[in-house]
C-alpha positions in Angstrom: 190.6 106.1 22.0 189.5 103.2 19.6 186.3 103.1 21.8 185.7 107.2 20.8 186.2 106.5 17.1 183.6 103.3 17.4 181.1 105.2 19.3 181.5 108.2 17.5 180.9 106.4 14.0 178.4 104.3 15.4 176.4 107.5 16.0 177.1 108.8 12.9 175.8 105.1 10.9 172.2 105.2 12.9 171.7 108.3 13.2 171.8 108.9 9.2 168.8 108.7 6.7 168.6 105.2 4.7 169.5 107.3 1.9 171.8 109.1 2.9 174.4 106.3 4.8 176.8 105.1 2.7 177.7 108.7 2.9 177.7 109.4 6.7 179.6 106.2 6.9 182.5 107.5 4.5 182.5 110.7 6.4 182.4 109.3 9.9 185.1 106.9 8.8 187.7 109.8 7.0 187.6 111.8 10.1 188.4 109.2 12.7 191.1 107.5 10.9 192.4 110.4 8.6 191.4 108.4 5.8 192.1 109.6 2.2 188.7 108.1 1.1 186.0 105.5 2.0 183.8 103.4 -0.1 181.1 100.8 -0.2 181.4 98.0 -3.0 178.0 96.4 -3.2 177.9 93.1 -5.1 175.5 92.7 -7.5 172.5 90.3 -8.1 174.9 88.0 -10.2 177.4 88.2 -7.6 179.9 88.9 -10.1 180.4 92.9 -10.2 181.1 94.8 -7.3 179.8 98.4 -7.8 180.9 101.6 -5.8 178.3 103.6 -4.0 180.5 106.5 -2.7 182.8 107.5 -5.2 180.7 106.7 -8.4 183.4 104.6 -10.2 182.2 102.2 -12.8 181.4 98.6 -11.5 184.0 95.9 -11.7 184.1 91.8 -11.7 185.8 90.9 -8.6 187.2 88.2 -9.3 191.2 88.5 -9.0 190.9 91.5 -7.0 192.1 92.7 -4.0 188.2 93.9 -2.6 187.1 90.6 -4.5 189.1 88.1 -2.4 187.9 90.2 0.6 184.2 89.6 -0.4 185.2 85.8 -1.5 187.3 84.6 1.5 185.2 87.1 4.4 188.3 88.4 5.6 190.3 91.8 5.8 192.6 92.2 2.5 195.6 94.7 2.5 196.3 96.1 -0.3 198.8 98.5 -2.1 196.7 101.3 -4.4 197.3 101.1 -8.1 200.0 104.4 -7.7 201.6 102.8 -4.6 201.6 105.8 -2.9 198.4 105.0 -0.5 197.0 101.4 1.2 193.8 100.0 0.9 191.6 98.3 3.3 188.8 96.2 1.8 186.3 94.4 4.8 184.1 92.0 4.1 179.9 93.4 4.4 178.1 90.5 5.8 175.2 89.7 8.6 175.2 86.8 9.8 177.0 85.0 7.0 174.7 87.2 4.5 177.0 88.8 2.5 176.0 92.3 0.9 179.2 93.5 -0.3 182.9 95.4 0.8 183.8 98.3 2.7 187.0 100.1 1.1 189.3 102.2 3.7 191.9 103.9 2.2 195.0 105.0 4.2 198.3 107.1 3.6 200.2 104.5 5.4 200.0 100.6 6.1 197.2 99.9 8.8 198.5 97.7 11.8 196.5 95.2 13.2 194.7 97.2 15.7 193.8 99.8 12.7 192.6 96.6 11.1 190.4 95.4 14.0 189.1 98.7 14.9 187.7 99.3 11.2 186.8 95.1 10.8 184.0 95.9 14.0 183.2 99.2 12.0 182.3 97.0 9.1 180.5 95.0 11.1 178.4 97.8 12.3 178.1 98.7 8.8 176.8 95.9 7.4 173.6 96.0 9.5 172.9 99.2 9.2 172.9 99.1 5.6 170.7 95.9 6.0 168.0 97.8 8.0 168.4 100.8 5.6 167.9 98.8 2.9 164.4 98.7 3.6 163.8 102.2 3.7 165.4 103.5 0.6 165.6 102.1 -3.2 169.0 103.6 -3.6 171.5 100.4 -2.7 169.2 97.9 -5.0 169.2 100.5 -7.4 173.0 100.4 -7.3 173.2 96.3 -7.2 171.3 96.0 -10.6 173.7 96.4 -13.4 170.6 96.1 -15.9 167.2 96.2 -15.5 165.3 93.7 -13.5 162.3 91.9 -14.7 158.4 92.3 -13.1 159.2 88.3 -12.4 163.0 88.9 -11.1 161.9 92.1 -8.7 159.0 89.4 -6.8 161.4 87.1 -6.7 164.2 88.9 -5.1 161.8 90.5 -2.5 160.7 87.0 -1.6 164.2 85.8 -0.5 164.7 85.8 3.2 168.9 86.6 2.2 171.9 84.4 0.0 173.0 83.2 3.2 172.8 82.1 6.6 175.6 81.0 9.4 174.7 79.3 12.5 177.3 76.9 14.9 175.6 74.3 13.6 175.2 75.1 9.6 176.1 77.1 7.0 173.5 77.4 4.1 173.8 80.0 1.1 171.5 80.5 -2.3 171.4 82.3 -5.8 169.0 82.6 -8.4 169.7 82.3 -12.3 168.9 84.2 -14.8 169.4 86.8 -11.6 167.9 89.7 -13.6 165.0 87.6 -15.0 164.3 84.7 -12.6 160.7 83.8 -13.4 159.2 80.5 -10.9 162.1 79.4 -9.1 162.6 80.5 -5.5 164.2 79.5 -1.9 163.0 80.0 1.6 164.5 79.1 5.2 163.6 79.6 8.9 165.9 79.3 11.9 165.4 78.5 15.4 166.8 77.0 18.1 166.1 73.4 17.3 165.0 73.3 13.6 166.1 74.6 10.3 163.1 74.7 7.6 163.8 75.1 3.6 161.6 74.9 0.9 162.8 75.1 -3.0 160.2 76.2 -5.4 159.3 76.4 -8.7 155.9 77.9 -9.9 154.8 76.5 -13.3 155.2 78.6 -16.7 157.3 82.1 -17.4 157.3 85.2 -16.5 155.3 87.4 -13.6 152.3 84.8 -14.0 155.3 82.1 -13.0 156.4 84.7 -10.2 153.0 85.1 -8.7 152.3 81.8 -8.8 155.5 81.4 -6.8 154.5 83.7 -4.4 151.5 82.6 -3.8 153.1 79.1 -2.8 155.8 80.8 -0.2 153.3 83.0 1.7 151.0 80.0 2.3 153.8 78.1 3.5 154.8 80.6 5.7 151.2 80.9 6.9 151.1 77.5 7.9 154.9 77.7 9.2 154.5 80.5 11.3 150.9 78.9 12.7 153.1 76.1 14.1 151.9 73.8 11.0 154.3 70.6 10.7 155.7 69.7 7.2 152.6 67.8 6.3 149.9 70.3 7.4 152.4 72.9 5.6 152.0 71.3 2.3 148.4 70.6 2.6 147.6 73.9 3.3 149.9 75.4 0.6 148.0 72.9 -1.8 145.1 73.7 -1.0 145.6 77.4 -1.2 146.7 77.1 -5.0 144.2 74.5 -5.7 141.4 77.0 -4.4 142.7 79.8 -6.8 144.1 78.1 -9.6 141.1 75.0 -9.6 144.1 72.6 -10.7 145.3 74.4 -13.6 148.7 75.7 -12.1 150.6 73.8 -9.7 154.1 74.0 -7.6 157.3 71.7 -7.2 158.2 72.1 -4.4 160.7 70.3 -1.5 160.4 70.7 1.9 163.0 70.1 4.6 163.0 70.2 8.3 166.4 69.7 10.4 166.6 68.8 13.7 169.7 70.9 14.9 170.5 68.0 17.6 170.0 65.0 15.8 170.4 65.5 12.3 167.1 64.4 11.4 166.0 65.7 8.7 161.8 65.1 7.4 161.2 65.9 3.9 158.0 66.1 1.1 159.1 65.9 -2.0 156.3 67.4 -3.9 158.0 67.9 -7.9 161.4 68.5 -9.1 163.9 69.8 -7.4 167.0 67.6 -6.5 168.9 67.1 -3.6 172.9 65.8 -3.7 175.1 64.7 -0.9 178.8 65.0 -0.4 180.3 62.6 2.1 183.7 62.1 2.3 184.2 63.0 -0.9 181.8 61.0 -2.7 179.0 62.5 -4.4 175.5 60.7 -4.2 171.7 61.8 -5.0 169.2 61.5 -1.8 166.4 59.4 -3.2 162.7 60.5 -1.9 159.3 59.2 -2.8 158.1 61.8 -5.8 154.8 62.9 -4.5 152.1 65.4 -6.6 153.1 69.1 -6.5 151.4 71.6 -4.7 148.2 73.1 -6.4 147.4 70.0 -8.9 144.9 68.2 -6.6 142.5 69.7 -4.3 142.9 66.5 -1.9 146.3 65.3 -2.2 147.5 63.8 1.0 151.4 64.0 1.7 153.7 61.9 3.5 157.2 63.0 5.4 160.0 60.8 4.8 163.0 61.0 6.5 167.1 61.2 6.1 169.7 61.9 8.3 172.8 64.4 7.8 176.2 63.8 9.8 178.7 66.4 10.6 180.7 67.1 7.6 177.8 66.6 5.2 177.4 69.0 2.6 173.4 69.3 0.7 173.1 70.9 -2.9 169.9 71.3 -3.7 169.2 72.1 -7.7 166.0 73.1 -9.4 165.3 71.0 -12.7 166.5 74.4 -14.2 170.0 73.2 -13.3 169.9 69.2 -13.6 168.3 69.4 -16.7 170.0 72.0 -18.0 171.2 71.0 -22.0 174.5 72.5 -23.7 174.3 73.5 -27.3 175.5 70.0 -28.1 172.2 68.6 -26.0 174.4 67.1 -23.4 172.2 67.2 -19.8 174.4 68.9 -17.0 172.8 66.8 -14.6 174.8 63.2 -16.3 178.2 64.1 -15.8 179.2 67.7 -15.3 177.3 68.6 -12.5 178.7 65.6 -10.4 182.0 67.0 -11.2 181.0 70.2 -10.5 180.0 69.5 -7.0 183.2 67.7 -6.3 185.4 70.9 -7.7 183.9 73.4 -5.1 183.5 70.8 -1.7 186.6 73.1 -0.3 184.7 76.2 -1.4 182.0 77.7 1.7 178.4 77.3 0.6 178.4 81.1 -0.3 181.2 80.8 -2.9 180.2 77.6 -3.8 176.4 78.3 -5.3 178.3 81.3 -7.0 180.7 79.4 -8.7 177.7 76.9 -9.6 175.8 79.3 -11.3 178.5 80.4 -13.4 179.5 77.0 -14.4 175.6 76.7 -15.4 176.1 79.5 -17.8 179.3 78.7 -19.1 177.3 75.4 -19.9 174.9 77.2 -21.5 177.8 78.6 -23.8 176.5 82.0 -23.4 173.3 82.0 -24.9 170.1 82.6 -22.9 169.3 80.0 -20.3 166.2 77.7 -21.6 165.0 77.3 -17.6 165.5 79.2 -15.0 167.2 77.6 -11.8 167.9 78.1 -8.0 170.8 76.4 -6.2 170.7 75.7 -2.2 174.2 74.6 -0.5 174.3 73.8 2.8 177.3 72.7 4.9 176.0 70.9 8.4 178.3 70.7 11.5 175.4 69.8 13.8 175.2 70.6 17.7 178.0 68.9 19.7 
Protein backbone atom coordinates (compact mmCIF):
# COMPACT_ATOMS: atom_id res chain seq x y z
CA UNK A 1 0.00 0.00 0.00
CA UNK A 2 2.63 2.73 0.89
CA UNK A 3 4.09 1.95 -2.62
CA UNK A 4 0.32 2.98 -4.22
CA UNK A 5 0.18 6.13 -2.22
CA UNK A 6 4.05 7.05 -3.42
CA UNK A 7 3.37 6.14 -7.00
CA UNK A 8 0.15 7.58 -7.03
CA UNK A 9 1.42 11.07 -5.73
CA UNK A 10 4.45 10.87 -7.59
CA UNK A 11 2.15 10.89 -10.71
CA UNK A 12 0.15 13.48 -9.48
CA UNK A 13 3.72 15.97 -8.54
CA UNK A 14 5.14 15.50 -12.41
CA UNK A 15 2.40 15.32 -14.05
CA UNK A 16 1.16 18.95 -12.82
CA UNK A 17 1.90 22.40 -14.47
CA UNK A 18 4.84 24.41 -12.72
CA UNK A 19 2.18 26.56 -11.73
CA UNK A 20 -0.10 24.69 -10.75
CA UNK A 21 2.04 22.12 -8.09
CA UNK A 22 2.00 23.16 -4.86
CA UNK A 23 -1.63 22.43 -5.47
CA UNK A 24 -1.59 18.99 -7.03
CA UNK A 25 0.78 18.11 -4.34
CA UNK A 26 -1.72 19.21 -1.41
CA UNK A 27 -4.35 17.32 -3.26
CA UNK A 28 -2.47 14.16 -4.05
CA UNK A 29 -1.24 14.28 -0.47
CA UNK A 30 -5.12 14.85 1.35
CA UNK A 31 -6.42 11.88 -0.49
CA UNK A 32 -3.82 9.28 0.22
CA UNK A 33 -3.39 9.93 3.82
CA UNK A 34 -6.87 11.50 4.65
CA UNK A 35 -5.21 14.51 5.53
CA UNK A 36 -7.11 17.56 6.92
CA UNK A 37 -4.79 19.89 4.88
CA UNK A 38 -1.37 20.22 3.19
CA UNK A 39 0.94 23.14 2.77
CA UNK A 40 4.13 24.35 1.38
CA UNK A 41 6.18 26.87 3.66
CA UNK A 42 8.69 28.47 1.36
CA UNK A 43 11.49 30.33 3.10
CA UNK A 44 12.20 33.51 1.99
CA UNK A 45 15.30 35.29 0.45
CA UNK A 46 16.39 36.36 4.10
CA UNK A 47 15.81 33.07 5.27
CA UNK A 48 13.91 34.38 8.05
CA UNK A 49 10.08 34.06 7.13
CA UNK A 50 8.53 31.08 6.01
CA UNK A 51 5.49 31.94 3.71
CA UNK A 52 2.54 29.54 2.87
CA UNK A 53 1.82 28.75 -0.70
CA UNK A 54 -1.38 26.67 -0.33
CA UNK A 55 -3.47 28.06 2.19
CA UNK A 56 -2.59 31.87 1.76
CA UNK A 57 -1.78 32.49 5.49
CA UNK A 58 0.37 35.43 6.19
CA UNK A 59 4.14 34.66 6.36
CA UNK A 60 5.87 34.04 9.63
CA UNK A 61 9.59 34.12 11.21
CA UNK A 62 10.50 30.64 11.90
CA UNK A 63 12.44 30.85 14.38
CA UNK A 64 10.90 29.00 17.55
CA UNK A 65 8.61 27.13 15.56
CA UNK A 66 7.58 23.90 15.12
CA UNK A 67 7.91 24.02 10.87
CA UNK A 68 11.07 26.36 11.70
CA UNK A 69 13.09 23.73 13.59
CA UNK A 70 11.97 21.38 10.83
CA UNK A 71 13.56 23.72 8.11
CA UNK A 72 16.67 24.49 10.76
CA UNK A 73 17.55 21.01 11.97
CA UNK A 74 16.43 19.06 8.27
CA UNK A 75 14.44 16.69 10.08
CA UNK A 76 10.68 15.59 10.56
CA UNK A 77 9.03 17.71 13.54
CA UNK A 78 5.75 16.47 15.20
CA UNK A 79 3.75 18.79 16.29
CA UNK A 80 0.36 19.32 18.15
CA UNK A 81 -1.95 22.16 16.17
CA UNK A 82 -2.58 25.33 18.09
CA UNK A 83 -6.43 23.81 19.07
CA UNK A 84 -4.93 20.39 19.91
CA UNK A 85 -7.42 18.68 18.31
CA UNK A 86 -5.33 17.79 15.01
CA UNK A 87 -1.18 16.92 14.50
CA UNK A 88 1.03 18.44 12.26
CA UNK A 89 3.75 17.14 10.20
CA UNK A 90 6.35 19.66 9.00
CA UNK A 91 9.30 17.92 6.44
CA UNK A 92 12.17 19.58 5.64
CA UNK A 93 12.25 20.85 1.38
CA UNK A 94 15.79 20.34 0.41
CA UNK A 95 17.92 18.94 -2.81
CA UNK A 96 20.85 17.86 -2.18
CA UNK A 97 21.37 19.89 1.02
CA UNK A 98 19.72 22.93 -0.94
CA UNK A 99 17.16 23.90 1.19
CA UNK A 100 13.88 25.57 -0.43
CA UNK A 101 11.58 25.39 2.42
CA UNK A 102 8.78 22.88 4.57
CA UNK A 103 6.08 20.69 3.64
CA UNK A 104 3.20 20.85 6.27
CA UNK A 105 0.97 17.55 6.63
CA UNK A 106 -1.75 17.81 8.75
CA UNK A 107 -3.37 14.79 10.41
CA UNK A 108 -6.51 13.94 12.75
CA UNK A 109 -4.42 11.66 14.65
CA UNK A 110 -0.55 11.26 15.65
CA UNK A 111 1.40 9.88 12.59
CA UNK A 112 3.55 6.66 13.36
CA UNK A 113 6.80 6.23 12.15
CA UNK A 114 5.88 4.53 8.95
CA UNK A 115 3.26 7.55 8.23
CA UNK A 116 6.35 9.67 8.96
CA UNK A 117 8.66 7.79 6.48
CA UNK A 118 6.21 7.36 3.81
CA UNK A 119 5.37 11.29 3.68
CA UNK A 120 9.55 12.21 4.60
CA UNK A 121 10.26 10.30 0.79
CA UNK A 122 7.10 12.30 -0.42
CA UNK A 123 8.89 15.43 0.52
CA UNK A 124 11.70 14.40 -0.96
CA UNK A 125 9.91 13.89 -4.22
CA UNK A 126 8.66 17.25 -3.60
CA UNK A 127 11.39 19.14 -3.21
CA UNK A 128 12.68 18.49 -6.76
CA UNK A 129 9.83 18.89 -8.37
CA UNK A 130 9.38 22.16 -7.07
CA UNK A 131 13.10 22.84 -8.03
CA UNK A 132 12.53 21.96 -11.73
CA UNK A 133 9.22 23.86 -11.60
CA UNK A 134 10.72 26.66 -10.45
CA UNK A 135 12.11 27.36 -13.65
CA UNK A 136 8.99 27.31 -15.51
CA UNK A 137 6.82 29.54 -13.47
CA UNK A 138 7.32 33.02 -11.48
CA UNK A 139 4.80 31.98 -8.93
CA UNK A 140 7.19 30.36 -5.89
CA UNK A 141 9.82 33.42 -6.24
CA UNK A 142 7.03 35.59 -6.30
CA UNK A 143 5.94 34.00 -3.04
CA UNK A 144 9.67 34.00 -1.45
CA UNK A 145 9.97 37.87 -1.73
CA UNK A 146 8.38 39.49 1.10
CA UNK A 147 9.20 42.98 -0.58
CA UNK A 148 10.25 43.94 -3.76
CA UNK A 149 13.51 42.93 -5.15
CA UNK A 150 15.93 45.28 -6.67
CA UNK A 151 17.12 45.28 -10.73
CA UNK A 152 20.73 44.43 -8.90
CA UNK A 153 19.12 41.80 -6.24
CA UNK A 154 16.94 39.84 -9.23
CA UNK A 155 20.70 39.36 -11.38
CA UNK A 156 22.08 38.43 -8.46
CA UNK A 157 19.81 35.74 -7.28
CA UNK A 158 19.50 34.27 -10.78
CA UNK A 159 23.27 33.98 -10.83
CA UNK A 160 23.51 31.67 -7.79
CA UNK A 161 23.96 28.02 -8.58
CA UNK A 162 21.73 27.34 -4.93
CA UNK A 163 22.42 28.35 -0.79
CA UNK A 164 23.78 24.94 -0.49
CA UNK A 165 25.38 21.91 -1.49
CA UNK A 166 26.00 18.32 0.42
CA UNK A 167 28.40 15.91 -0.83
CA UNK A 168 30.27 12.78 1.43
CA UNK A 169 32.99 14.73 1.37
CA UNK A 170 31.66 18.51 2.08
CA UNK A 171 29.08 20.48 3.09
CA UNK A 172 29.10 24.20 1.68
CA UNK A 173 26.09 26.68 2.11
CA UNK A 174 25.80 30.73 1.05
CA UNK A 175 23.51 33.92 1.57
CA UNK A 176 23.61 37.24 0.26
CA UNK A 177 22.96 40.57 2.35
CA UNK A 178 20.98 43.11 1.85
CA UNK A 179 19.03 39.89 0.25
CA UNK A 180 16.42 42.12 -1.41
CA UNK A 181 19.07 44.66 -2.71
CA UNK A 182 22.39 42.87 -3.11
CA UNK A 183 24.25 44.98 -5.61
CA UNK A 184 28.18 43.39 -6.62
CA UNK A 185 28.68 40.67 -4.33
CA UNK A 186 28.02 37.10 -5.51
CA UNK A 187 29.12 33.25 -5.02
CA UNK A 188 29.62 30.41 -7.48
CA UNK A 189 30.61 26.51 -7.12
CA UNK A 190 31.09 23.47 -9.35
CA UNK A 191 31.07 19.79 -8.25
CA UNK A 192 32.61 16.86 -9.65
CA UNK A 193 34.01 13.82 -8.85
CA UNK A 194 37.50 14.97 -7.88
CA UNK A 195 37.27 18.83 -7.49
CA UNK A 196 35.17 21.38 -5.86
CA UNK A 197 35.58 25.03 -7.58
CA UNK A 198 34.33 28.40 -5.71
CA UNK A 199 34.74 31.78 -6.57
CA UNK A 200 33.48 34.92 -4.26
CA UNK A 201 32.84 38.08 -6.15
CA UNK A 202 32.42 41.45 -5.79
CA UNK A 203 31.88 43.89 -8.90
CA UNK A 204 32.94 47.41 -8.11
CA UNK A 205 30.26 50.31 -7.45
CA UNK A 206 26.27 50.07 -6.58
CA UNK A 207 23.46 49.07 -7.98
CA UNK A 208 22.62 47.13 -11.54
CA UNK A 209 25.91 48.71 -13.00
CA UNK A 210 27.58 46.75 -9.88
CA UNK A 211 25.31 43.63 -10.79
CA UNK A 212 26.32 43.60 -14.41
CA UNK A 213 29.52 44.02 -13.75
CA UNK A 214 29.29 40.97 -11.57
CA UNK A 215 27.89 39.04 -14.11
CA UNK A 216 29.94 39.70 -16.54
CA UNK A 217 32.89 38.28 -14.18
CA UNK A 218 30.90 34.87 -13.38
CA UNK A 219 29.86 33.96 -16.96
CA UNK A 220 33.55 34.40 -18.12
CA UNK A 221 34.64 32.32 -15.45
CA UNK A 222 32.36 29.75 -16.16
CA UNK A 223 33.37 30.05 -19.81
CA UNK A 224 36.83 29.25 -19.07
CA UNK A 225 35.60 26.58 -16.30
CA UNK A 226 33.50 24.71 -18.38
CA UNK A 227 36.38 24.84 -21.39
CA UNK A 228 38.51 22.80 -18.95
CA UNK A 229 40.51 26.23 -18.15
CA UNK A 230 42.72 25.69 -14.77
CA UNK A 231 42.48 28.47 -12.04
CA UNK A 232 45.08 30.56 -13.70
CA UNK A 233 43.80 30.50 -17.33
CA UNK A 234 40.27 31.11 -15.49
CA UNK A 235 41.35 34.34 -14.14
CA UNK A 236 43.15 35.42 -17.09
CA UNK A 237 40.50 34.98 -19.23
CA UNK A 238 37.92 36.50 -16.80
CA UNK A 239 40.37 39.60 -16.74
CA UNK A 240 40.69 39.95 -19.78
CA UNK A 241 37.07 39.79 -20.62
CA UNK A 242 36.39 42.91 -18.29
CA UNK A 243 39.43 44.62 -19.29
CA UNK A 244 38.30 44.38 -23.03
CA UNK A 245 34.77 45.93 -22.07
CA UNK A 246 35.43 48.11 -19.24
CA UNK A 247 39.27 49.36 -20.74
CA UNK A 248 40.43 49.33 -16.88
CA UNK A 249 37.90 51.43 -15.51
CA UNK A 250 35.78 48.71 -13.55
CA UNK A 251 37.43 45.87 -12.09
CA UNK A 252 36.43 42.55 -9.79
CA UNK A 253 37.63 41.07 -6.42
CA UNK A 254 37.49 38.04 -6.67
CA UNK A 255 38.82 34.55 -4.87
CA UNK A 256 39.15 31.50 -6.50
CA UNK A 257 39.37 28.07 -4.96
CA UNK A 258 39.92 24.58 -6.29
CA UNK A 259 39.68 21.38 -3.90
CA UNK A 260 40.99 18.23 -4.50
CA UNK A 261 38.24 15.86 -2.98
CA UNK A 262 41.11 13.19 -2.22
CA UNK A 263 43.84 15.12 -0.91
CA UNK A 264 42.65 18.20 0.45
CA UNK A 265 44.55 20.34 -1.72
CA UNK A 266 43.22 23.28 -2.20
CA UNK A 267 44.84 26.04 -5.18
CA UNK A 268 43.74 29.51 -4.82
CA UNK A 269 44.05 33.29 -6.62
CA UNK A 270 43.39 35.77 -4.48
CA UNK A 271 42.56 38.53 -6.79
CA UNK A 272 40.92 41.53 -4.21
CA UNK A 273 39.06 41.32 -1.05
CA UNK A 274 37.34 38.77 0.08
CA UNK A 275 38.52 36.82 3.27
CA UNK A 276 38.92 33.41 4.06
CA UNK A 277 38.76 32.00 8.06
CA UNK A 278 39.64 28.67 9.35
CA UNK A 279 38.28 26.74 12.33
CA UNK A 280 40.43 23.91 13.62
CA UNK A 281 39.90 22.46 16.62
CA UNK A 282 38.28 25.18 17.87
CA UNK A 283 40.63 27.90 17.13
CA UNK A 284 39.90 30.44 14.74
CA UNK A 285 42.66 31.64 12.31
CA UNK A 286 42.66 33.79 8.88
CA UNK A 287 44.29 31.84 5.73
CA UNK A 288 46.90 34.29 4.54
CA UNK A 289 47.30 34.50 0.50
CA UNK A 290 49.46 36.69 -1.67
CA UNK A 291 46.89 39.79 -2.59
CA UNK A 292 47.11 39.80 -6.37
CA UNK A 293 45.28 42.76 -8.86
CA UNK A 294 41.54 42.11 -9.28
CA UNK A 295 40.08 41.03 -12.35
CA UNK A 296 39.42 43.74 -15.05
CA UNK A 297 42.12 46.46 -13.77
CA UNK A 298 44.93 45.41 -16.04
CA UNK A 299 44.72 44.15 -19.46
CA UNK A 300 48.01 41.83 -18.79
CA UNK A 301 47.98 40.85 -15.33
CA UNK A 302 49.59 37.56 -14.87
CA UNK A 303 48.21 35.33 -11.82
CA UNK A 304 49.75 32.94 -9.74
CA UNK A 305 47.96 29.75 -7.76
CA UNK A 306 49.05 29.33 -4.32
CA UNK A 307 48.16 26.60 -2.36
CA UNK A 308 46.63 25.39 1.24
CA UNK A 309 45.49 22.37 2.51
CA UNK A 310 42.10 21.54 4.51
CA UNK A 311 41.91 18.39 6.95
CA UNK A 312 38.86 16.55 7.88
CA UNK A 313 37.09 18.57 10.44
CA UNK A 314 38.08 21.89 8.92
CA UNK A 315 35.45 24.35 8.59
CA UNK A 316 36.18 27.62 5.74
CA UNK A 317 34.14 30.99 6.11
CA UNK A 318 34.62 32.93 3.48
CA UNK A 319 33.44 36.90 3.95
CA UNK A 320 33.22 39.66 1.43
CA UNK A 321 34.83 43.04 2.65
CA UNK A 322 31.07 43.86 3.08
CA UNK A 323 31.25 41.74 6.19
CA UNK A 324 34.94 42.21 7.72
CA UNK A 325 34.72 45.64 7.26
CA UNK A 326 31.49 46.13 8.29
CA UNK A 327 31.43 49.42 11.05
CA UNK A 328 28.62 49.56 13.92
CA UNK A 329 27.17 52.96 14.67
CA UNK A 330 29.89 53.37 17.28
CA UNK A 331 32.59 52.79 14.18
CA UNK A 332 33.76 49.56 15.69
CA UNK A 333 35.00 47.07 12.54
CA UNK A 334 33.15 43.58 12.85
CA UNK A 335 36.04 42.08 11.36
CA UNK A 336 38.47 43.01 14.94
CA UNK A 337 36.61 41.22 17.43
CA UNK A 338 33.08 40.28 16.84
CA UNK A 339 33.27 38.28 13.93
CA UNK A 340 35.97 35.93 15.47
CA UNK A 341 33.54 35.37 18.08
CA UNK A 342 30.99 35.00 15.88
CA UNK A 343 32.57 32.17 13.98
CA UNK A 344 33.28 30.39 17.21
CA UNK A 345 29.41 30.68 18.38
CA UNK A 346 28.04 28.81 15.36
CA UNK A 347 31.10 25.94 14.77
CA UNK A 348 28.26 23.32 16.10
CA UNK A 349 25.73 24.99 13.69
CA UNK A 350 25.75 23.09 9.84
CA UNK A 351 27.12 25.49 7.19
CA UNK A 352 23.38 26.24 6.17
CA UNK A 353 22.36 27.51 9.60
CA UNK A 354 25.45 28.84 10.17
CA UNK A 355 25.78 31.70 7.16
CA UNK A 356 22.09 32.37 8.32
CA UNK A 357 22.82 33.14 11.68
CA UNK A 358 25.93 35.19 10.29
CA UNK A 359 24.03 37.36 8.37
CA UNK A 360 21.72 38.26 11.07
CA UNK A 361 24.41 38.97 13.46
CA UNK A 362 25.77 41.31 10.54
CA UNK A 363 22.64 43.31 10.82
CA UNK A 364 22.14 43.33 14.31
CA UNK A 365 25.69 44.93 14.06
CA UNK A 366 24.51 47.24 11.92
CA UNK A 367 21.89 48.18 14.70
CA UNK A 368 19.21 48.25 12.17
CA UNK A 369 19.98 50.77 9.97
CA UNK A 370 20.79 50.20 6.27
CA UNK A 371 23.93 48.14 5.59
CA UNK A 372 26.81 50.71 4.17
CA UNK A 373 28.21 47.45 1.86
CA UNK A 374 26.72 44.76 0.73
CA UNK A 375 28.22 41.23 1.72
CA UNK A 376 28.18 37.41 0.82
CA UNK A 377 29.18 34.77 3.31
CA UNK A 378 30.54 31.13 2.14
CA UNK A 379 30.73 28.28 4.92
CA UNK A 380 31.99 25.16 4.10
CA UNK A 381 32.49 22.10 6.43
CA UNK A 382 35.18 19.49 4.70
CA UNK A 383 35.10 15.73 5.67
CA UNK A 384 37.28 14.81 2.72
CA UNK A 385 37.26 11.18 0.93
CA UNK A 386 38.25 8.39 3.25
Amino acid sequence: MPEEKLSTIERAVWEAQPHALAGAVATAIEQAYGAVSVDLLLADYRLDFLVPVVSGRPAFRMDGTPAGRAFAAQEPVTAKAGDGDVWELHLPLAVLGDRSGVLTVVLEDEPDSATREELYVVAGVVARALKIADVGTDVFRRARRRSRLTLAAEIQWELLPGRSCVTDEYHLAGQLEPAYAIWGDNFDWSTSAEHLIVSVTNGMGRGAEAALLTQLAVGALRNARRSGADLVDQATLANETIYNQHHGQRHVSTLLLRFDVATGRVGAIDAGSPKIFRLRDGAVESVELEAQLPLGMFDDTRYTEQEFFVESGDRLVIFSDGFHTARSPRGETYGTVALAAALRQTQLQSPSETVRTLTRGLLDYYGGIELADDAVVLCLDWVGRA
